[in-house]
C-alpha positions in Angstrom: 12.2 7.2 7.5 10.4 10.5 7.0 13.2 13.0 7.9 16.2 10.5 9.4 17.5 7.2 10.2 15.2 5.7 13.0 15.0 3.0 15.4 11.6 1.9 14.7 9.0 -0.1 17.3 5.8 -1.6 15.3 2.8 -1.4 17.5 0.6 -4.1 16.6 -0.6 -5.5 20.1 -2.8 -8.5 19.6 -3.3 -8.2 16.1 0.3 -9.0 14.4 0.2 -11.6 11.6 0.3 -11.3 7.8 -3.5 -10.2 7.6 -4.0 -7.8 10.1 -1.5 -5.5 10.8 -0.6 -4.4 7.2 1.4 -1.1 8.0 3.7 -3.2 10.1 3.9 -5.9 7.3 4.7 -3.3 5.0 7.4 -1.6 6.9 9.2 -4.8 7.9 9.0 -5.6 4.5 10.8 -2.6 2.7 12.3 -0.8 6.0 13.6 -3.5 7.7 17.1 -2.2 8.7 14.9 0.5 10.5 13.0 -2.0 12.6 14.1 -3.9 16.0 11.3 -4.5 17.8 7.7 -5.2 17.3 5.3 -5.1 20.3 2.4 -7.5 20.9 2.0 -8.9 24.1 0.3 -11.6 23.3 3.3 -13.0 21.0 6.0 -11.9 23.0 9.3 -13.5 22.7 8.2 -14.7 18.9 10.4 -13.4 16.1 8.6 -11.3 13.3 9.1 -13.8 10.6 7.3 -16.4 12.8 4.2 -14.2 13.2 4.1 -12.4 9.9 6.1 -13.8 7.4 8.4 -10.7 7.1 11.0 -9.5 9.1 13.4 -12.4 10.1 14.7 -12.5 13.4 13.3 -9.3 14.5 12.1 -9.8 18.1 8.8 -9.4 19.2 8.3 -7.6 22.4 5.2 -7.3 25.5 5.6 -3.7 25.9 8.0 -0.5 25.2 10.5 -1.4 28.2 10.7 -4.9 25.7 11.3 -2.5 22.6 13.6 0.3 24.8 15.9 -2.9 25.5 16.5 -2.7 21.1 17.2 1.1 21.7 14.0 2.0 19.6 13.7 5.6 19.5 10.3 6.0 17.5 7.1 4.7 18.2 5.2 3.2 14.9 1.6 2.3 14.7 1.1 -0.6 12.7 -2.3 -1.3 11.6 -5.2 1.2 10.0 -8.0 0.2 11.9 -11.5 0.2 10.7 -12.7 3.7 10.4 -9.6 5.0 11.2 -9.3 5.9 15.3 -6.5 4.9 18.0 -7.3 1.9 19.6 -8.6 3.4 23.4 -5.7 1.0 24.8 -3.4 2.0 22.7 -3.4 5.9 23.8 -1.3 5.2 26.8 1.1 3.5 24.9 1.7 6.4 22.8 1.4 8.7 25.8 4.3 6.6 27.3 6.4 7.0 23.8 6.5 10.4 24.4 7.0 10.6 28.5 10.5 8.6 26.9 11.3 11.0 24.1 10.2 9.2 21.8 8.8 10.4 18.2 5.3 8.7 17.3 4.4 8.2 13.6 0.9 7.0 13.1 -1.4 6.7 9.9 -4.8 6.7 11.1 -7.4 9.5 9.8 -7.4 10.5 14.1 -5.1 13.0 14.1 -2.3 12.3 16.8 -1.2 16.0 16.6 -4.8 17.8 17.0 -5.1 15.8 20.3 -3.8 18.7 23.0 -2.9 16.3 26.0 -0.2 14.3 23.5 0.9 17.6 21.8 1.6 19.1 25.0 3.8 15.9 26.0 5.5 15.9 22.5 6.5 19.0 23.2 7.3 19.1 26.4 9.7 16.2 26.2 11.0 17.6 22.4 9.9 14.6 20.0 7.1 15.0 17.6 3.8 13.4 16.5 3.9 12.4 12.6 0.7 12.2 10.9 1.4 10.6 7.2 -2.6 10.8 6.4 -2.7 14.4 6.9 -3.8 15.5 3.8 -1.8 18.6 1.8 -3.2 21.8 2.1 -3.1 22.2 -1.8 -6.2 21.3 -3.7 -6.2 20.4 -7.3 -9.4 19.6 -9.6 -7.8 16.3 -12.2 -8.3 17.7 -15.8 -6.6 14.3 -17.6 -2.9 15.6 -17.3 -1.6 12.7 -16.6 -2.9 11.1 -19.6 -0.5 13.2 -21.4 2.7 12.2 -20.2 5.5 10.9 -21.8 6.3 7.8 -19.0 3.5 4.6 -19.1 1.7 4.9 -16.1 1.0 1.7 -14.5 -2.1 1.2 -11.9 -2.4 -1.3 -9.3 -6.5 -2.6 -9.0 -8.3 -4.9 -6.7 -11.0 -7.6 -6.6 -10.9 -6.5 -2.9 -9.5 -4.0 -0.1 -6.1 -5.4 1.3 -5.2 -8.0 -1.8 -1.7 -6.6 -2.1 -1.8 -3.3 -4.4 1.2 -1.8 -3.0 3.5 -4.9 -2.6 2.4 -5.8 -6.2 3.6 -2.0 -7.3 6.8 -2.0 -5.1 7.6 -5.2 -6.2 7.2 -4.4 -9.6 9.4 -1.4 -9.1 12.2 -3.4 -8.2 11.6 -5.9 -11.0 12.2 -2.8 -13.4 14.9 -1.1 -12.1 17.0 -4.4 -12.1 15.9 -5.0 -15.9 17.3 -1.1 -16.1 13.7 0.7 -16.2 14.0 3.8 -14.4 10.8 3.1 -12.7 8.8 5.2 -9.6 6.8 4.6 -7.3 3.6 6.7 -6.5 2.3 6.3 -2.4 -1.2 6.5 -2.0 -2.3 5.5 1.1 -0.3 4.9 4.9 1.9 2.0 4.7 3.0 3.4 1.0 3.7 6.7 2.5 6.0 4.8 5.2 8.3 2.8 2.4 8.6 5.5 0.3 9.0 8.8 2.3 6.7 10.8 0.5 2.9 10.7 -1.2 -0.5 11.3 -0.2 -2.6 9.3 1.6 -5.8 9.4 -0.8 -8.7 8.6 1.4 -8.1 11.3 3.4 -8.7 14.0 0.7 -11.5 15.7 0.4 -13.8 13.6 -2.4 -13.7 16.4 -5.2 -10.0 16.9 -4.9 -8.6 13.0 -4.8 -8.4 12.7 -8.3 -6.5 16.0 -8.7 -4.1 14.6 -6.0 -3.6 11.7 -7.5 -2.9 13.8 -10.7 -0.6 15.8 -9.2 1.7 12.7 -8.0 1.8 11.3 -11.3 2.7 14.1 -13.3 5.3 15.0 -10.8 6.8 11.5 -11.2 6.8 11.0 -14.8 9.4 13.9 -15.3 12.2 11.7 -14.5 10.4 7.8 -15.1 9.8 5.8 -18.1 7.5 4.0 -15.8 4.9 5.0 -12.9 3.7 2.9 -10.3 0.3 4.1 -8.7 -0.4 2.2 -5.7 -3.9 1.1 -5.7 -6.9 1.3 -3.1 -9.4 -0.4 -2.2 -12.1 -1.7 -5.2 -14.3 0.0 -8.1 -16.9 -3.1 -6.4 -16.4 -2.5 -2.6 -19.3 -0.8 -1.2 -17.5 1.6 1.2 -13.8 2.4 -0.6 -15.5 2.4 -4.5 -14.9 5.9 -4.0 -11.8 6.5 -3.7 -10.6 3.6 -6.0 -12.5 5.2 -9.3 -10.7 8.4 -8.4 -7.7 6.8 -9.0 -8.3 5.6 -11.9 -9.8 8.4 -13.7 -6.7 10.7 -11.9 -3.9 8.7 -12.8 -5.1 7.9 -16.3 -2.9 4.6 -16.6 -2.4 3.2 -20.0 -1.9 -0.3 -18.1 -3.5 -1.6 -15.1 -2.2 -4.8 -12.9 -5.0 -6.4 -11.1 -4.5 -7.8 -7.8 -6.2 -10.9 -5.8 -6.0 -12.9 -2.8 -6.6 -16.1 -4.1 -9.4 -18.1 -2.5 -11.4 -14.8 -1.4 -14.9 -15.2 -2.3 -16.0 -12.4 -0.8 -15.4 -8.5 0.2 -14.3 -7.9 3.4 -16.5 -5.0 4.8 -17.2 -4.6 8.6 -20.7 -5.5 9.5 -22.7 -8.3 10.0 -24.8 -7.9 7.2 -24.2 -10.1 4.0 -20.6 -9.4 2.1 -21.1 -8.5 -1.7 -19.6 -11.6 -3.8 -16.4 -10.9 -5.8 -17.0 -11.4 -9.1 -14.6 -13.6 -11.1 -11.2 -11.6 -12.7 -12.4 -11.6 -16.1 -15.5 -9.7 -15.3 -13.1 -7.7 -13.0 -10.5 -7.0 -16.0 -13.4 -5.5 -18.4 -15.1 -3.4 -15.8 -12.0 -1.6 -14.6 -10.7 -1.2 -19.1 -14.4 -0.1 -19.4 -14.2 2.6 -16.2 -11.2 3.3 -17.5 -11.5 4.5 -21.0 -14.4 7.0 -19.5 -11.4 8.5 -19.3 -8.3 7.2 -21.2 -8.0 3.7 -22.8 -6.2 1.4 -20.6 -5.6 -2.7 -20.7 -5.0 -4.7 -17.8 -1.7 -6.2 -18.6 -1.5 -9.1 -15.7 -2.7 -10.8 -12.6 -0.4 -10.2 -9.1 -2.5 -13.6 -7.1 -2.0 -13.5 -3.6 -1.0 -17.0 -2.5 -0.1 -16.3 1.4 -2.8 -18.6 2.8 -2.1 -21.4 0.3 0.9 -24.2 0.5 3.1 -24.4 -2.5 1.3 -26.8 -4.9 -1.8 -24.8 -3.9 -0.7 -21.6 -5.3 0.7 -23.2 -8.1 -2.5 -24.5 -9.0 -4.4 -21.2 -8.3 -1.4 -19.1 -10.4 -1.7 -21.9 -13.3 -6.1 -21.9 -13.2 -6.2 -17.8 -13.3 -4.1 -18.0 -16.0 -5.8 -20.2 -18.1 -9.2 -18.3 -17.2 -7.9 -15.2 -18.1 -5.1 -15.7 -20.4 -3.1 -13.1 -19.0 0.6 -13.4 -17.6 -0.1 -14.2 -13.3 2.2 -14.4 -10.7 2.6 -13.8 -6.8 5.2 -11.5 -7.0 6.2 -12.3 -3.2 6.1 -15.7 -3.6 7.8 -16.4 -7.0 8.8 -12.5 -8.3 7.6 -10.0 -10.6 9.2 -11.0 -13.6 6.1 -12.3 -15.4 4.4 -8.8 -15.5 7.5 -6.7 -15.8 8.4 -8.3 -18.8 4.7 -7.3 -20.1 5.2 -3.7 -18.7 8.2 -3.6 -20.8 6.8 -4.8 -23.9 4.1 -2.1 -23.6 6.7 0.5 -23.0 8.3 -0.4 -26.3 4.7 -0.7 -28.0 4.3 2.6 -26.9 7.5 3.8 -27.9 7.4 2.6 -31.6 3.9 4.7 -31.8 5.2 7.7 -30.7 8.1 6.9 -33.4 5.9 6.5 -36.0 3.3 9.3 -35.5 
C-alpha cells in the first residue's frame, strides 16, 4: 500500500462496525493480506469479521502494544470523521506510532504532516506521515474531455452519503475483469485512494478545479480501459456534499451511471439536530441525476447496487425484488449476492456503443 508491502493497524477506537468506520471497512475489504490488527479498546479480543463483517479472523486489539504483538509496522486511521479533524484522543496514539517507528497514513482534510510536533517525531525516528487527501498541486478547469473518450465511462451515484459507491465500483471492477473487460477503477475519495494506490481525494480540491480533477483521472484511465469506474460521492440531494457530487458528474461525463442505496434509509444523514431532508424514492433519483447529467452529456442509469447490510436474508430479498419492480432496472447487492446483474448491463452497453461507432 502506497509505496510497499505493509503491516497495517486500523485505528478505529470505539467506533468499529460496518457503519462507522468506513476507511477500515474498506481496507479490510480489498487489502486484507496487509492488515493484522485492528484497534478499539472497547472490542478488544473480538475478531474483525465479528465487529464489521469484513476481515475474518483478524484480531482486534486495546492499544498499539495489542497491534505491535501482530508486528504492525504502519499506523492506519480508519474513519473520516465529520468535518474532517483527528479525534483529540487519537493524537497520542499517533504520536506513539511514531515514538515506535512507525509510518502513519491518515485521510482526514487535518493535515498530519503540516502539524510540527508529529513532523518533528516522524522525522526524528525516520518513518513518515501519509496524507492521501492532500490534494495535487496541478489544477485543471473540466472542458468535457472525458466525454470524448473511446472507453464507457461508468459513475457510481447516491440516494445518500456512505450507501456504498466505491464497493459498488470495485466490485463491479472485478465482475468485469473475470467476464474479460479490461476494466479500471478511478479513486475519488480516502478509502478509494487506500485500495487502489493512487487517485484524488475530490472534496479536498479547491471547488472550481474538482471537475477538472475528476477529468483528468478519467481521461488518464480510459487509454488502456474499455471500461471506467468513477467512484462516486456523496449526493446531487445532500445539503452539505451536493457539491462535490455534481462535479463529478459533469467531470467525468459517464455515458452510464449505477445508482447506489442503503435499503431502508429514509433519510440523509447530515450532522445536526435539525430536521434530515427526506430521500426521495429511486425513480425520482434515476431522472434527476440523467437530467443533471445531459447538462452535460447524455447518460442512463443502467442499475440499482441496494445496500442490504442491516437486513436478514429474506429481507433483502424482498427489498432487491420491490426496487426492481419499481424501477424496472437490473438491482442487486453486489456484496451480498455479486455484481453480475449490472456487469452484464455494463456489457451490453459497451457493445451498444461499439456497433454505433461501427456504423457511423
Amino acid at each position: 500500500m502506497l509505496g510497499k508491502t505493509r503491516r497495517l493497524a486500523l485505528l478505529a477506537e470505539g467506533c468499529f462496525n460496518a457503519t462507522d468506520a468506513k476507511s477500515a471497512v474498506g481496507v479490510l475489504r480489498y487489502r486484507t493480506s496487509e492488515v493484522v490488527a485492528v484497534i478499539d479498546s472497547t472490542r478488544a479480543g473480538r475478531t474483525a469479521q465479528s465487529c464489521a463483517g469484513v476481515g475474518g479472523d483478524i484480531p482486534v486489539v486495546a492499544n498499539l502494544d495489542g497491534a505491535a504483538a501482530y508486528d504492525a509496522d504502519t499506523l492506519l486511521i480508519g474513519i473520516a470523521p465529520p468535518g474532517g479533524a483527528l479525534p483529540a484522543p487519537w493524537r497520542a496514539v499517533v504520536a506513539e506510532a511514531l515514538m515506535r517507528g512507525m509510518d502513519v497514513i491518515a485521510g482526514m482534510h487535518q493535515f498530519l504532516a503540516d502539524d510540527p510536533e508529529l513532523a518533528t517525531l516522524a522525522e526524528a525516528k525516520g518513518c513518515k506521515l501519509i496524507d492521501v487527501r492532500r490534494p495535487p498541486a496541478a489544477r485543471s478547469i473540466a472542458t468535457r474531455r472525458a466525454a470524448s473518450v473511446d472507453a464507457l465511462v461508468v459513475l457510481t451515484v447516491g440516494s445518500d452519503c456512505n450507501v456504498g459507491k466505491m464497493t459498488t465500483a470495485l466490485e463491479l471492477e472485478a465482475a468485469l475483469k473475470a467476464m474479460g473487460v479490461k476494466a479500471a477503477f478511478v479513486a475519488t475519495g480516502q478509502t478509494g485512494i487506500f485500495v487502489a494506490d493512487r487517485g484524488v481525494a475530490v472534496d479536498a480540491v479547491v471547488s472550481d478545479f474538482v471537475a477538472g480533477a475528476v477529468e483528468d483521472m478519467v481521461v488518464e484511465a480510459a487509454r488502456d480501459a474499455e471500461v471506467v469506474l468513477v467512484e462516486g460521492q456523496g449526493s446531487i440531494h445532500h445539503p452539505g456534499y451536493s457539491g462535490v457530487s455534481l462535479s463529478l458528474l459533469h467531470g467525468a461525463c459517464p455515458d452510464a451511471m449505477i445508482l447506489c442505496h442503503q435499503a431502508g434509509r429514509t433519510h440523509i444523514k447530515t450532522f445536526d439536530a435539525g430536521p434530515a431532508p427526506r430521500i426521495r424514492s429511486l425513480i425520482e433519483i434515476v431522472r434527476d441525476h440523467e437530467r443533471a447529467a445531459s447538462w452535460m452529456s447524455p447518460a442512463r442509469v443502467l442499475g440499482i447496487s441496494l445496500n442490504t447490510v442491516t437486513l436478514d436474508e429474506s429481507e433483502a430479498k424482498r427489498a432487491i425484488d420491490h426496487e426492481a419492480q419499481r424501477t424496472s432496472l437490473p438491482v442487486t447487492d453486489p456484496v451480498r449476492y455479486g455484481a453480475q446483474p449490472l456487469a452484464t448491463v455494463i456489457v451490453r452497453r459497451l457493445e451498444e456503443r461499439r456497433r454505433r461507432a461501427a456504423s457511423s
